[in-house]
PDB file as gemmi writes it, atoms N, CA and C in Angstrom:
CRYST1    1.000    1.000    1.000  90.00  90.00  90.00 P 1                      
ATOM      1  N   UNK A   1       0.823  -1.193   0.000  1.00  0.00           N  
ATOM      2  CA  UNK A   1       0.000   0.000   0.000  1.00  0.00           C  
ATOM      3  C   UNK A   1       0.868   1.259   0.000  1.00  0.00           C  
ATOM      4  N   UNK A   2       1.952   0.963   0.553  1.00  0.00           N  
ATOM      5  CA  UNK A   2       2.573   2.404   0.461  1.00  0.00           C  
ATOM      6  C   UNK A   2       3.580   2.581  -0.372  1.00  0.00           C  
ATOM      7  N   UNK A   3       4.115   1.624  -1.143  1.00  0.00           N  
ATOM      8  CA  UNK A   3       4.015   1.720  -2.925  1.00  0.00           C  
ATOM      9  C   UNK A   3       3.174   2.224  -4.123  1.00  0.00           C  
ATOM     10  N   UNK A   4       1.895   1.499  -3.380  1.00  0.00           N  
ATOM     11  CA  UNK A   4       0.467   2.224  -4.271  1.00  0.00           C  
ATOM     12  C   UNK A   4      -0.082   3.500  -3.976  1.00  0.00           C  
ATOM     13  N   UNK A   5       0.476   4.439  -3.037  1.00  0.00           N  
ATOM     14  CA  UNK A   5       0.490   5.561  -2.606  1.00  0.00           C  
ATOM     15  C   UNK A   5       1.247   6.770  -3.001  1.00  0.00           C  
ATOM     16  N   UNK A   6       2.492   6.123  -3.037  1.00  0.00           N  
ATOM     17  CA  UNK A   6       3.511   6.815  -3.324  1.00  0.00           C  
ATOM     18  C   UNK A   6       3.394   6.761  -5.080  1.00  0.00           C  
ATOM     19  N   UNK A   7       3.222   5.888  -5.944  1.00  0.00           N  
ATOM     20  CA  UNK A   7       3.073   5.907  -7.065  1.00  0.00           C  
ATOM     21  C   UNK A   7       1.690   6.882  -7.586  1.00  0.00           C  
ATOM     22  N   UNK A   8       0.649   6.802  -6.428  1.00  0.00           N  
ATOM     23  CA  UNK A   8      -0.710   7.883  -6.872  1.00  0.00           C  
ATOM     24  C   UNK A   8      -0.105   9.225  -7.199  1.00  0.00           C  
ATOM     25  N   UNK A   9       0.339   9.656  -5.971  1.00  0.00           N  
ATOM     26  CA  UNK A   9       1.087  11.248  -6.305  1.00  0.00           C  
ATOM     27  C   UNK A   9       2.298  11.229  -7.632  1.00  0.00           C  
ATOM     28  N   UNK A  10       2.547  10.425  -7.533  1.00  0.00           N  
ATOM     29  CA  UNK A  10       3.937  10.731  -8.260  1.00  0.00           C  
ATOM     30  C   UNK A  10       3.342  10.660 -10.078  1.00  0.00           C  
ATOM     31  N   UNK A  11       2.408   9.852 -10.479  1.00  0.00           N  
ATOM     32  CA  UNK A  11       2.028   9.616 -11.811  1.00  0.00           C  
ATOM     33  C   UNK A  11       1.558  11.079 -11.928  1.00  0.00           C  
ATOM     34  N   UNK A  12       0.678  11.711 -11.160  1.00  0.00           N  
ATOM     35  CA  UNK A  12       0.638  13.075 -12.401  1.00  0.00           C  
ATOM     36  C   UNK A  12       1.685  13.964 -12.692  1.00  0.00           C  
ATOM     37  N   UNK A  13       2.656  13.860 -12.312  1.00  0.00           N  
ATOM     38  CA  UNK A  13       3.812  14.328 -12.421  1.00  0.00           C  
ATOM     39  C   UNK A  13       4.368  13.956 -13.743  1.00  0.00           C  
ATOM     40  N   UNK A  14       3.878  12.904 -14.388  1.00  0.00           N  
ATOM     41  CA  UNK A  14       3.801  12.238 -15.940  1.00  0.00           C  
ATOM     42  C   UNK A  14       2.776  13.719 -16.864  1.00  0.00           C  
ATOM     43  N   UNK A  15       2.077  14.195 -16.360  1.00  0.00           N  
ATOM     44  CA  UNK A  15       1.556  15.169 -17.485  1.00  0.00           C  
ATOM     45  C   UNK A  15       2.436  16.598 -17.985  1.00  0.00           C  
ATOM     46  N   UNK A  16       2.108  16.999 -18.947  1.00  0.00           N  
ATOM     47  CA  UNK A  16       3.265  17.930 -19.614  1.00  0.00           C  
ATOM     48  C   UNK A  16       2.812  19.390 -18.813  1.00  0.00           C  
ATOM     49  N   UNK A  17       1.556  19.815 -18.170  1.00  0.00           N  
ATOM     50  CA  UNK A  17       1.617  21.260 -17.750  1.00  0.00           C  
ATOM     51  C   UNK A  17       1.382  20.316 -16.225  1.00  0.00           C  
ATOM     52  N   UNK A  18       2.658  21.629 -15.669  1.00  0.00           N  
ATOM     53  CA  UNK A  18       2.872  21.437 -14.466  1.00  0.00           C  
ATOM     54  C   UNK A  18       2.281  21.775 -13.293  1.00  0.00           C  
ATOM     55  N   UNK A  19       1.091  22.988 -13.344  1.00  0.00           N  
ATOM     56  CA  UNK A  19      -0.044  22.777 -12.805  1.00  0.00           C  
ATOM     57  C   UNK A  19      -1.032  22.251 -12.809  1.00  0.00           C  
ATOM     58  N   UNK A  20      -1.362  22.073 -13.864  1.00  0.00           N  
ATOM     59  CA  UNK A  20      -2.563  20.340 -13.777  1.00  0.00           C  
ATOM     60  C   UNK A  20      -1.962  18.734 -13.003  1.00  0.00           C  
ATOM     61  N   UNK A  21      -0.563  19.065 -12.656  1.00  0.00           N  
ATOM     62  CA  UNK A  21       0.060  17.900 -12.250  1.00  0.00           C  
ATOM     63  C   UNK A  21      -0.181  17.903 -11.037  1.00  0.00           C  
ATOM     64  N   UNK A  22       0.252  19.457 -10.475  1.00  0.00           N  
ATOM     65  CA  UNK A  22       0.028  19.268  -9.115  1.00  0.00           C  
ATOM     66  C   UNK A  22      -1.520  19.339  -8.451  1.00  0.00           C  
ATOM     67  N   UNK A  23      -2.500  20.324  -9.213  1.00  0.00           N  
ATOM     68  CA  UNK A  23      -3.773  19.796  -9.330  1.00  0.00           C  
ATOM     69  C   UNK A  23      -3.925  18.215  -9.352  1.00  0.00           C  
ATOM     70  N   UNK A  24      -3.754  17.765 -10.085  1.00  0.00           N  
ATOM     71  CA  UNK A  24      -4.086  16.188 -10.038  1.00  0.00           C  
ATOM     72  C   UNK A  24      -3.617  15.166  -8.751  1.00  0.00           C  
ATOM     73  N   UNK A  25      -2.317  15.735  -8.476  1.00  0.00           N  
ATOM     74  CA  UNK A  25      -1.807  15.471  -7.519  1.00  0.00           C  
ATOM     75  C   UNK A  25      -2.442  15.726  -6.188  1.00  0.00           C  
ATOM     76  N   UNK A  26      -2.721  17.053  -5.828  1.00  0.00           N  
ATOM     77  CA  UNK A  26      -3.401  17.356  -4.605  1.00  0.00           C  
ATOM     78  C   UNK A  26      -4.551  16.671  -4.520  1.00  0.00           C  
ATOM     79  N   UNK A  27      -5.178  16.454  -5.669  1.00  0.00           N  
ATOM     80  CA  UNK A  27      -6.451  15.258  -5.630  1.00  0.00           C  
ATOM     81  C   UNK A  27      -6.256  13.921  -4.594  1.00  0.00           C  
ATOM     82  N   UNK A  28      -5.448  13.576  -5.578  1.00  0.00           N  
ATOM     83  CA  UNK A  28      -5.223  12.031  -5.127  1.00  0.00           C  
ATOM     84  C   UNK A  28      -4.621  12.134  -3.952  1.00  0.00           C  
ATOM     85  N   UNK A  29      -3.823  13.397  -3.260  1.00  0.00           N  
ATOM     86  CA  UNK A  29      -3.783  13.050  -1.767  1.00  0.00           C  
ATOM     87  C   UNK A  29      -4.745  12.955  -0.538  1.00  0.00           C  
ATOM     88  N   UNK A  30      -5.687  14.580  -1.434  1.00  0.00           N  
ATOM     89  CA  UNK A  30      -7.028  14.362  -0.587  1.00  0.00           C  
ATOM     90  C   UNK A  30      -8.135  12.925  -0.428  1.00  0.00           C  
ATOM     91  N   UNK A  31      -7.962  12.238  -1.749  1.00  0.00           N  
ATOM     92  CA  UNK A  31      -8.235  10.640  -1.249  1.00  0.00           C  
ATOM     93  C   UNK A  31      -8.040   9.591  -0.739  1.00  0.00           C  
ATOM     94  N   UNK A  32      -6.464  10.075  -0.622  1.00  0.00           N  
ATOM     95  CA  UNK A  32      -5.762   8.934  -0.043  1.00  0.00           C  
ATOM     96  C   UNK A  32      -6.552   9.593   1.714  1.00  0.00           C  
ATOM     97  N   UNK A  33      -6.397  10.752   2.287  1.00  0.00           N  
ATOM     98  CA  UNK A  33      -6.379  11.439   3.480  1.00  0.00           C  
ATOM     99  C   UNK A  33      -8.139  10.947   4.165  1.00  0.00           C  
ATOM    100  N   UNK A  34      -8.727  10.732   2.917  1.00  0.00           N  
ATOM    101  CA  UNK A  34     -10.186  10.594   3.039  1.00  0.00           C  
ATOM    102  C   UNK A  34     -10.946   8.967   3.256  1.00  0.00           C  
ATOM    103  N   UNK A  35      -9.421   8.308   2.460  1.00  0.00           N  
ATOM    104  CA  UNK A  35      -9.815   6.585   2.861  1.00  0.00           C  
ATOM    105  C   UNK A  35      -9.080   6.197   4.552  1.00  0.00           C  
ATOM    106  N   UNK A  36      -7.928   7.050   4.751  1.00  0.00           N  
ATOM    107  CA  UNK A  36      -7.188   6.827   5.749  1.00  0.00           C  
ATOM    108  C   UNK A  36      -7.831   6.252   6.978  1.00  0.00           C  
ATOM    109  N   UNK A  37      -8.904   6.895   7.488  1.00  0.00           N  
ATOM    110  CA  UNK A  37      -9.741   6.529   8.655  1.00  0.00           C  
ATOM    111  C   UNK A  37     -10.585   5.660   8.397  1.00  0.00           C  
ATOM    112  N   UNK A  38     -11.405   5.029   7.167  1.00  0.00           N  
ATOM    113  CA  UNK A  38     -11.947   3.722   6.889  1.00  0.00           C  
ATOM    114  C   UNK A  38     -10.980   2.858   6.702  1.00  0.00           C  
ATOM    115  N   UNK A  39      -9.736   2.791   6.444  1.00  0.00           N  
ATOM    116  CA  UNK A  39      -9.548   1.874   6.091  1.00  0.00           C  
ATOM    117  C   UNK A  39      -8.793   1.563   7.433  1.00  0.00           C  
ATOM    118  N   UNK A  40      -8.646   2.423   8.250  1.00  0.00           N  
ATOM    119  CA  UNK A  40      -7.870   2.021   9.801  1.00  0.00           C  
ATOM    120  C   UNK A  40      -9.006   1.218  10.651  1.00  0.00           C  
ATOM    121  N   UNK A  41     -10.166   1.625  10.298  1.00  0.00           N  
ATOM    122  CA  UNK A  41     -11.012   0.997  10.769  1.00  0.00           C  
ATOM    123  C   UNK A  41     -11.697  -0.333  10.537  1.00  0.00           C  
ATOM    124  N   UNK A  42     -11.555  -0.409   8.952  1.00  0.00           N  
ATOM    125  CA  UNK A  42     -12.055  -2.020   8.363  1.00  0.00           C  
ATOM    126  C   UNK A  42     -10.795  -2.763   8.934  1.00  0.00           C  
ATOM    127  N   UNK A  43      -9.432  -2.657   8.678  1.00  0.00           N  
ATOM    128  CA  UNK A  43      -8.277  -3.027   9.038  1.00  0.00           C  
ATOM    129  C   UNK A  43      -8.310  -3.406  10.730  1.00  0.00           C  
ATOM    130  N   UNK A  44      -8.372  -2.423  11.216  1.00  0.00           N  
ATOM    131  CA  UNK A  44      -8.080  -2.688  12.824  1.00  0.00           C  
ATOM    132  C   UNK A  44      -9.288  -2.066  13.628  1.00  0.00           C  
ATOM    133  N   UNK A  45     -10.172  -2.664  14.573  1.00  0.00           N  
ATOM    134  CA  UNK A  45     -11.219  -1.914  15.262  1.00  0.00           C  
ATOM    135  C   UNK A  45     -10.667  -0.958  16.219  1.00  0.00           C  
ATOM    136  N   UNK A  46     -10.480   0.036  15.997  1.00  0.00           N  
ATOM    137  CA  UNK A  46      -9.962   1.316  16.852  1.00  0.00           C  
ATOM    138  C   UNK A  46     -11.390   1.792  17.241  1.00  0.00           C  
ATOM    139  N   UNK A  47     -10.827   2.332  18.158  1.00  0.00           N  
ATOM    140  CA  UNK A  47     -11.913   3.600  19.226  1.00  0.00           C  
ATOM    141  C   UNK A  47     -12.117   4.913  18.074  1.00  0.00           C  
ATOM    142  N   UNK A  48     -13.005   5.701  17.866  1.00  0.00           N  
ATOM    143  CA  UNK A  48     -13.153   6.944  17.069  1.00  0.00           C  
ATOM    144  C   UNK A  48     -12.249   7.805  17.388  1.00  0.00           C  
ATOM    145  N   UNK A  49     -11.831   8.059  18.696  1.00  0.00           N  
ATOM    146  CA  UNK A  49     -10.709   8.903  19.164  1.00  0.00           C  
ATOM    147  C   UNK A  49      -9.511   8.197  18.262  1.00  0.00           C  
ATOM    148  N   UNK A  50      -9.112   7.464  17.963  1.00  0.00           N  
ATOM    149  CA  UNK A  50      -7.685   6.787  17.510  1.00  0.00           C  
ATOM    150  C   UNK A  50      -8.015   6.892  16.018  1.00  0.00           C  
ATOM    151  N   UNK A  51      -9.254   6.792  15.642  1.00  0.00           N  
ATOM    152  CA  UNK A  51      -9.701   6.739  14.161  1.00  0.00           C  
ATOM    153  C   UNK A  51      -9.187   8.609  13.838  1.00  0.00           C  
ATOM    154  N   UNK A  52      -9.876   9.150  14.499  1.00  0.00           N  
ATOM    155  CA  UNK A  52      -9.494  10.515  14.025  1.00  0.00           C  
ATOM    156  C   UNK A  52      -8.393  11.144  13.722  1.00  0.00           C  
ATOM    157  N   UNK A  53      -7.532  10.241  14.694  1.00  0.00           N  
ATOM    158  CA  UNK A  53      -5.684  10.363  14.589  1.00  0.00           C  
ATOM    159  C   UNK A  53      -5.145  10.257  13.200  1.00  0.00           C  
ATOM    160  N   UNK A  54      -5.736   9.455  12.439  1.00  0.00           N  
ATOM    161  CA  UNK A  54      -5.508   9.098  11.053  1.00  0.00           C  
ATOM    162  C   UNK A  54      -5.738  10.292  10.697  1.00  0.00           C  
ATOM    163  N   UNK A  55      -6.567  11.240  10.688  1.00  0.00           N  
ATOM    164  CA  UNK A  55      -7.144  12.069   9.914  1.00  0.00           C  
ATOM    165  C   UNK A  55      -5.898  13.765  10.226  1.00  0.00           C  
ATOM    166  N   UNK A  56      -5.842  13.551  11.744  1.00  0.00           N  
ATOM    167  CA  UNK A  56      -5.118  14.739  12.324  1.00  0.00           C  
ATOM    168  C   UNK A  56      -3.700  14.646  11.965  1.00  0.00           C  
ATOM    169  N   UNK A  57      -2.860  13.131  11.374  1.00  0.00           N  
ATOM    170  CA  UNK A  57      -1.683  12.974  11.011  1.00  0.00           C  
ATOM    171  C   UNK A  57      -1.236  12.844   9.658  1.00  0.00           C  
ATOM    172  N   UNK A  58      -2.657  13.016   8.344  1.00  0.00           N  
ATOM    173  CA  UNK A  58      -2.434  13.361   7.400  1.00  0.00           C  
ATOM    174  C   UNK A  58      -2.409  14.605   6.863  1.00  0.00           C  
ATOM    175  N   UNK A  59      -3.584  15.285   7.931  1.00  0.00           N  
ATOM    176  CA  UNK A  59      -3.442  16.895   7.714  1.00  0.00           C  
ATOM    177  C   UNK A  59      -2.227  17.458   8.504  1.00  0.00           C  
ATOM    178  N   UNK A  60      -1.412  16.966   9.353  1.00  0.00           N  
ATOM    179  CA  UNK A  60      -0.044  17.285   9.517  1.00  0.00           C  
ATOM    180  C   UNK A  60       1.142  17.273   8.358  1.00  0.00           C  
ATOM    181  N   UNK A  61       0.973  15.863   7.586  1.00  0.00           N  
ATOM    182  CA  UNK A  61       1.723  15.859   6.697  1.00  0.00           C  
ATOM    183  C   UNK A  61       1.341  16.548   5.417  1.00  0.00           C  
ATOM    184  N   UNK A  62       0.706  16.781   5.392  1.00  0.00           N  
ATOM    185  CA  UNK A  62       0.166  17.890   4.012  1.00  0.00           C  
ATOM    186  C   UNK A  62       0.719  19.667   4.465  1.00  0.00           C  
ATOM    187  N   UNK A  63       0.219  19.695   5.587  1.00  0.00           N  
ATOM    188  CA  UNK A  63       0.633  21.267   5.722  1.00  0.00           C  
ATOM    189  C   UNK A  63       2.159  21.145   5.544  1.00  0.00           C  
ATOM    190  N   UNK A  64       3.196  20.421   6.352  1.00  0.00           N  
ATOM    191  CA  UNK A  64       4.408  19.883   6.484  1.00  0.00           C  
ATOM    192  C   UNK A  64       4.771  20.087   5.030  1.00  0.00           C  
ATOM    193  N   UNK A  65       4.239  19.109   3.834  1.00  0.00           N  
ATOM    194  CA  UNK A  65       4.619  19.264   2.491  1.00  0.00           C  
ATOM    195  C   UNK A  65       4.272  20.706   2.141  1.00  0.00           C  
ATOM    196  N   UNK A  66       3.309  21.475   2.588  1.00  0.00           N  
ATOM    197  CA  UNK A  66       3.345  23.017   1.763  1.00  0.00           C  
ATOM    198  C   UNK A  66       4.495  23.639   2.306  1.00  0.00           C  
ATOM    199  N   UNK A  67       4.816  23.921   3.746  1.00  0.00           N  
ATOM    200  CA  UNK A  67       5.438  24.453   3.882  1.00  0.00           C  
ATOM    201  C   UNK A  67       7.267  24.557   3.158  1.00  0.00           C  
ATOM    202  N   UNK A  68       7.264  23.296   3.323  1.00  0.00           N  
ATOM    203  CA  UNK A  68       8.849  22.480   2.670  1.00  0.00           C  
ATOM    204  C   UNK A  68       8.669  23.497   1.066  1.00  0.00           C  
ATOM    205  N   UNK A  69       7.275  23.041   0.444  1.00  0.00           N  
ATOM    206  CA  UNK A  69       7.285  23.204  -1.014  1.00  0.00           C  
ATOM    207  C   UNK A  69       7.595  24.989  -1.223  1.00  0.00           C  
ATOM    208  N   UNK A  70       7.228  25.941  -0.265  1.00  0.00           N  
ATOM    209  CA  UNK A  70       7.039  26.819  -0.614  1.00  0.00           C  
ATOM    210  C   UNK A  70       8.707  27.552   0.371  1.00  0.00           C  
ATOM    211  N   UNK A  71       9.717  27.230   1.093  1.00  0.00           N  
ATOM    212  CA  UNK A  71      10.524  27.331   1.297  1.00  0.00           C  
ATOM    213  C   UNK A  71      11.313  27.419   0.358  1.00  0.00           C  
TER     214      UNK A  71                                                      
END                                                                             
């Protein structure tokens, strides 16, 4: 899975204008960010408090990537 993750973002990076890439890109992270907590949950029965963690540690790593990107 985190092959098949890492390959989501990285394929629009295959298109020739480089803002539709990262458009496309920011997509597919917001889905990955949006399955994160179902799938912690079909996977492992967590408490909702621990489920949400998924959610609070992808929106960490996203702000984390703007900031880096815009440095």
């Amino acid at each position: 899975m985190t092959a098949l993750g890492g390959i989501g973002h990285t394929l629009p990076f295959l298109l020739k204008d480089f803002r539709e890439a990262l458009w496309a890109a920011g997509a597919v992270v917001l889905v990955e960010l949006g399955s994160l907590p179902g799938s912690v949950t079909v996977i492992w029965i967590v408490p909702g408090s621990r489920r949400a963690s998924g959610w609070v540690g992808g929106v960490l790593v996203f702000i984390t990537g703007v900031l880096i990107g815009n440095s």
